[in-house]
N, C-alpha and C positions, 0 to 999 in steps of 0.2 A: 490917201492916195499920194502917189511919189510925185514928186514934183519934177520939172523936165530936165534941172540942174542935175539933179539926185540919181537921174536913169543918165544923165551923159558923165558925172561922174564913174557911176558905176561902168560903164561899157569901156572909158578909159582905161579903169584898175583892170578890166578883161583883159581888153589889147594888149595891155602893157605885159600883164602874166602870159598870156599867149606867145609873147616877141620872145620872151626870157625862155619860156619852154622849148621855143626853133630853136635860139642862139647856145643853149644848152646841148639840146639836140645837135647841133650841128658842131660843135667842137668837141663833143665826144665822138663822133664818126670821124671826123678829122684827126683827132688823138690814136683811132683806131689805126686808123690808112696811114700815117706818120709810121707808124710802130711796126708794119706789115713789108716787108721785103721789097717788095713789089712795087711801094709807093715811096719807100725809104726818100730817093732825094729829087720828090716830085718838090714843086714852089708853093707857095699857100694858096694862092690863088687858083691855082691847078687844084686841088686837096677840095677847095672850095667848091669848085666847079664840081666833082664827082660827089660830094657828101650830098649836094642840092638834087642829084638824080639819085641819089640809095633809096635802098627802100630796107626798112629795119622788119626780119623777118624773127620771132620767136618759136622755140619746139622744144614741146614733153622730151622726159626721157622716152626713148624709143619710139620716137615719133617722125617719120618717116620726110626726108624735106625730096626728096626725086627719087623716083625710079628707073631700072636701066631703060633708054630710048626715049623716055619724057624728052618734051621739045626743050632745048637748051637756050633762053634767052638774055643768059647772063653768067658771071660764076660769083664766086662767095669768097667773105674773108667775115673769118669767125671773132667778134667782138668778143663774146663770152661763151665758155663751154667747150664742147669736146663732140668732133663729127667723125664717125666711121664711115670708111667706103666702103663695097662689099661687093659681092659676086656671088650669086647660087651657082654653085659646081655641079656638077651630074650626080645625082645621089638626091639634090636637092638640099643638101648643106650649106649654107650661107656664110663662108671666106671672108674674112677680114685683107683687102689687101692694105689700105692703110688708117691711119687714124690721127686726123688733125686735130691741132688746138687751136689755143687762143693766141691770135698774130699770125696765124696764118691763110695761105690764099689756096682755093681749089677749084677744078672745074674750068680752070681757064682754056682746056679744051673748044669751048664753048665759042670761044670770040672767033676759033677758024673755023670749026666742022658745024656740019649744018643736022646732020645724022644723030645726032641726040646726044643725053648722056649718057655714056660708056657702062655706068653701073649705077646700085643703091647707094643712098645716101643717108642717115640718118642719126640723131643727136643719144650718144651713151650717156648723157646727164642731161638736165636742162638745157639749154643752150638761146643766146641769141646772134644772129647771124645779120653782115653787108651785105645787100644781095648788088651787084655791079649792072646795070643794062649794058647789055652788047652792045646798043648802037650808038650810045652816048657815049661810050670807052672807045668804040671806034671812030668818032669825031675827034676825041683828043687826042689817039693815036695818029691818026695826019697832022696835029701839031705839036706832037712830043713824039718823032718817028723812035726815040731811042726805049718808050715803052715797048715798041715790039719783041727788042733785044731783050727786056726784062722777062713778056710773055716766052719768048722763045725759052730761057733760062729757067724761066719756073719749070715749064713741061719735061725740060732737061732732067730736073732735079726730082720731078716725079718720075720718070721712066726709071732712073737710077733706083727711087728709091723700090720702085715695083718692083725689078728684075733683082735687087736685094731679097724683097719679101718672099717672093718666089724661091729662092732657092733654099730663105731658111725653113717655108713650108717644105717644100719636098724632100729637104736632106736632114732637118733635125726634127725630134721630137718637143715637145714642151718643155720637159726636163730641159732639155739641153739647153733651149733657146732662150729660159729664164736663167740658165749659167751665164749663158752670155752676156745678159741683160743686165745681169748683179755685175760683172766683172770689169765690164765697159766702164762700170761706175766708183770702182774701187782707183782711188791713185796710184798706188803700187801695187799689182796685180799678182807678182811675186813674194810679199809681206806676210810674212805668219800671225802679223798682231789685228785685232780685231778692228773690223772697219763700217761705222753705221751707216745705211742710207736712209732716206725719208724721201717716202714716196711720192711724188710731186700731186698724182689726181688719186681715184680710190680706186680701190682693187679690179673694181667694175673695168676701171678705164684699161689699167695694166692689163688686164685678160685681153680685152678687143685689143691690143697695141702689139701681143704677145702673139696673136691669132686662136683664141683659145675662148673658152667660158669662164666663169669666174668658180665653178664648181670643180673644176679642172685644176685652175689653178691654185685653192684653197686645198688640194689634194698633193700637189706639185710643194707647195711651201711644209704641207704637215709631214712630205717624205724626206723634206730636208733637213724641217726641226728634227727628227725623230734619227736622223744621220749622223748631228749634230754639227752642220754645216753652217745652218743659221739660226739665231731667235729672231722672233717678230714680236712687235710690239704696238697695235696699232697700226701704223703708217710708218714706223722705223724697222728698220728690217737689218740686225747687225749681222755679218758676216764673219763668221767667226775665225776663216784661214782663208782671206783669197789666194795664197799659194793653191792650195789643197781644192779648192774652185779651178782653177786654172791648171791642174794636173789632170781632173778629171776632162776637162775640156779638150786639152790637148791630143788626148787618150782619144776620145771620141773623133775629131780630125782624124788623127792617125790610123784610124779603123780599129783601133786594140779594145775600146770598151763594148760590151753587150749588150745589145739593146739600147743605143743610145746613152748607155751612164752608164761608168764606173757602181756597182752593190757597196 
């Protein structure tokens, strides 16, 4: 039988692994919110104050973290992993409007309207997620009024980037908007000499980023090798003439190309 030293030793070694687990716990959420736009040149003790109310949320790939109008009690900034927003359109096809990563913040909607959230939300990889309380962020907000300015700018910088998303769905096809995609990325976009990218998440992510499936777009990449516009290799994808990217693009602006591309 243990003796009474032996159990109070023992529940110390607990405590003390238990303290390490928080203090662990709680300077990675803080490293997160450091690193996130939003929280950029909050004080540590502020950082502090919001890591103590997070709540660390995990989700499967395609695992659903809200639906559109679920009650909005906070928003999110994603630790690790990759969250598509979405929309069922009429038809019943489900629309990528965007697709965050990791350091970034969404949903912050949430801290003003009371009406729910806007649309789906769910993780194209594993993922684990900040989840923020509303009413705690609105307590610090009365004492850091210049978070508002932040909230406000964030919403800013999603509207932007919506009414972007929007117009590359309606105006381009897949084709075109993986030219785009490629050429953004090229340094000299005029350059005849060949130029690699390496794809930052997996093809899965690029598809949801792109607004598209990944069968889509493995059909999109095979029309191009077979063009000889690019090889792929993996996750590096060389571009073999961004001039010749960028002629066809132009073309398409212009109204001159068929069917969204240059043949």
């Amino acid at each position: 039988m243990s003796s009474p030293v032996t159990i109070s030793v023992s529940m110390e070694a607990q405590n003390k692994q238990n303290n390490a687990i928080t203090t662990y716990r709680q300077s990675a959420i803080i490293n997160t919110l450091r690193h996130c736009r939003l929280f950029q040149e909050l004080e540590l003790e502020d950082l502090r104050r919001i890591a103590d109310t997070t709540v660390i949320t995990n989700l499967d790939k395609d695992e659903y973290l809200f639906h559109e109008g679920d009650p909005a009690h906070g928003f999110y900034v994603i630790q690790q992993g990759t969250i598509s927003v979405n929309r069922v359109v009429p038809g019943g096809k489900e629309q990528v409007i965007h697709v965050f990563k990791t350091g970034e913040s969404f949903a912050e909607l949430a801290i003003t309207d009371e009406s729910g959230f806007p649309a789906d939300a769910k993780a194209v990889e594993p993922s684990q997620l900040l989840f923020i309380r509303k009413r705690e962020f609105i307590a610090l907000i009365k004492q850091q009024p210049e978070l508002s300015l932040r909230i406000l700018g964030a919403l800013s910088q999603h509207l932007k980037t919506l009414l972007a998303r929007l117009e590359d769905i309606s105006s381009k096809d897949v084709e075109t908007r993986l030219i785009h995609w490629l050429i953004k990325r090229c340094p000299n976009p005029d350059s005849d000499s060949p130029h690699v990218i390496e794809i930052p998440t997996t093809k899965r992510v690029l598809a949801a980023e792109l607004g598209t499936v990944s069968e889509t777009l493995s059909r999109a990449f095979a029309d191009f090798r077979e063009r000889a516009l690019i090889r792929v290799h993996g996750r590096k994808i060389t571009v073999l003439s961004p001039a010749r990217l960028t002629t066809i693009l132009q073309q398409y602006l212009d109204g001159k190309a068929t069917g969204g591309m240059e043949k």
